[in-house]
C-alpha positions in Angstrom: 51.2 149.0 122.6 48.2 147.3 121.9 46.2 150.1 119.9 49.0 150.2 118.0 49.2 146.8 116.8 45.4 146.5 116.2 45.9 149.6 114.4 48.7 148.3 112.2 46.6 145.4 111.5 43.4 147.3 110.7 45.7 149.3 108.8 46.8 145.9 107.0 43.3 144.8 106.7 42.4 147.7 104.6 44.7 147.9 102.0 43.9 144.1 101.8 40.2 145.0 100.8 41.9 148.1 98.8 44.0 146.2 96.6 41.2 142.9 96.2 38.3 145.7 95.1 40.9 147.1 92.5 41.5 143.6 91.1 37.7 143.2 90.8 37.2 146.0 89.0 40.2 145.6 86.8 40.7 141.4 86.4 42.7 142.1 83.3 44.6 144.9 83.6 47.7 142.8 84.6 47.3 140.2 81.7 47.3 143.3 79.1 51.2 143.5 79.9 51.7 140.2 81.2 52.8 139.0 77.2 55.0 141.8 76.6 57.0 140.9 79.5 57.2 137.0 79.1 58.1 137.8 75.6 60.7 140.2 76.6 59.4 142.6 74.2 59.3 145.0 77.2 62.4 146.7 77.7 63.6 148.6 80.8 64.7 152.1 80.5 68.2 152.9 81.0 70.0 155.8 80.9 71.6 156.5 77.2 75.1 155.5 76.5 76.9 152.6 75.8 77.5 149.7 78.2 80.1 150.1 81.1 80.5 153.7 80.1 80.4 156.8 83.4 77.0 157.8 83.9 78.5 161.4 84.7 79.2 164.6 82.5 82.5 164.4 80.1 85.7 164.9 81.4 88.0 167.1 80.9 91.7 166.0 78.9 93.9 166.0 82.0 91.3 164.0 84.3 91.0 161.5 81.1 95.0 161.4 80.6 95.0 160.4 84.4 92.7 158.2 84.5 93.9 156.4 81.1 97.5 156.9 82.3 96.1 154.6 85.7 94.6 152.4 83.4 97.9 151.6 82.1 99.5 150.8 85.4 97.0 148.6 86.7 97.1 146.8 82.9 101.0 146.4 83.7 100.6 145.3 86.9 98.2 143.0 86.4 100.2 141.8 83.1 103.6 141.6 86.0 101.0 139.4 88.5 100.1 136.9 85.5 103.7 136.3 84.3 104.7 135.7 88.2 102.4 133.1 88.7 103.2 131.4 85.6 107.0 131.5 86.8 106.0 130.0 90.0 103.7 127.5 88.3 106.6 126.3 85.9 109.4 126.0 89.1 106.7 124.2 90.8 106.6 121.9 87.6 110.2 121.8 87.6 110.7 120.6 91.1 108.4 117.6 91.2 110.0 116.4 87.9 113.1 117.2 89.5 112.4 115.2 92.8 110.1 112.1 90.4 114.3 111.9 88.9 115.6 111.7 91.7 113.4 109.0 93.0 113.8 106.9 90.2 117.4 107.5 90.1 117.6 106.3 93.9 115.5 103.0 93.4 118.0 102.1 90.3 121.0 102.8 92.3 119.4 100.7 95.0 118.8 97.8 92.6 122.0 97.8 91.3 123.9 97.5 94.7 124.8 93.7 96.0 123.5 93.2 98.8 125.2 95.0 102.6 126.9 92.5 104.6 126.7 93.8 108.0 130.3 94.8 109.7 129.4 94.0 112.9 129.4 90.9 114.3 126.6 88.9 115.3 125.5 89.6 119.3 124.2 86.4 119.9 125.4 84.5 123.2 127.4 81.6 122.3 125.8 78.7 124.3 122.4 79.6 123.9 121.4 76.7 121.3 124.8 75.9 119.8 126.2 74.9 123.7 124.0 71.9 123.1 124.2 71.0 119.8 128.0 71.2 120.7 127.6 68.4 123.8 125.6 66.2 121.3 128.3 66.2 118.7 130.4 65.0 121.7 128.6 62.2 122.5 127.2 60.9 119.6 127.4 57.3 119.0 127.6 56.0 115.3 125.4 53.0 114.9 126.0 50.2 112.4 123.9 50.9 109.4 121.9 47.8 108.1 123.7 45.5 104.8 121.8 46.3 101.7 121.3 43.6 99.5 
């Protein structure tokens, strides 16, 4: 294991001083291209043909009537998906302005409406606070109210 890391990194080591004595010898070798490519001017090769086109040989009328006729579904399909969604989007729509009526209806109904009174009667104990006011209105004594001049 050992000899083979140090040779790895010998290994590593030379093509270090490879590369570094090429550069020495050639310092401007990369610069010659360097414009070209910051410019853009340099172009990559690609294969001839127009963009998006097969890179394969031509086919032949049946393969291209299958593959146009499988074209045409997926266009339909996808054409099917789009108006779904917009259906979907538009009840969607429909239902919150639906419920938003609904709401405001409610609250104007709720306005409108006098008051409940309740039907039940009240549970309170009799005696509670009204026993004593009751005994006081017993025994209350008038007194004589003071001649006003």
């Amino acid at each position: 294991m050992a000899t083979l890391a140090s040779d790895s990194a010998k290994s590593a080591k030379n093509l270090a001083k490879q590369v570094a004595k090429q550069m020495a010898r050639e310092p401007l070798e990369i610069l010659k291209t360097a414009g070209r490519q910051v410019e853009g001017a340099e172009k990559i090769s690609q294969p001839q043909g127009p963009p998006g086109a097969p890179l394969t040989q031509e086919f032949s009328p049946q393969e291209k009537a299958k593959i146009e006729a499988q074209g045409q579904r997926q266009l339909a399909a996808l054409e099917a998906e789009i108006k779904d969604i917009q259906r979907r989007k538009q009840e969607e729509e429909m239902a919150k302005v639906q419920e938003e009526q609904a709401l405001i209806t409610q609250a104007q109904e709720e306005k409108k409406e006098p008051p409940k009174v309740p039907s039940k009667p009240s549970r309170r104990l009799f005696g509670i606070g009204q026993k004593a006011q009751a005994e006081k209105q017993k025994t209350r004594v008038e007194k004589p109210l003071p001649p006003s001049g």
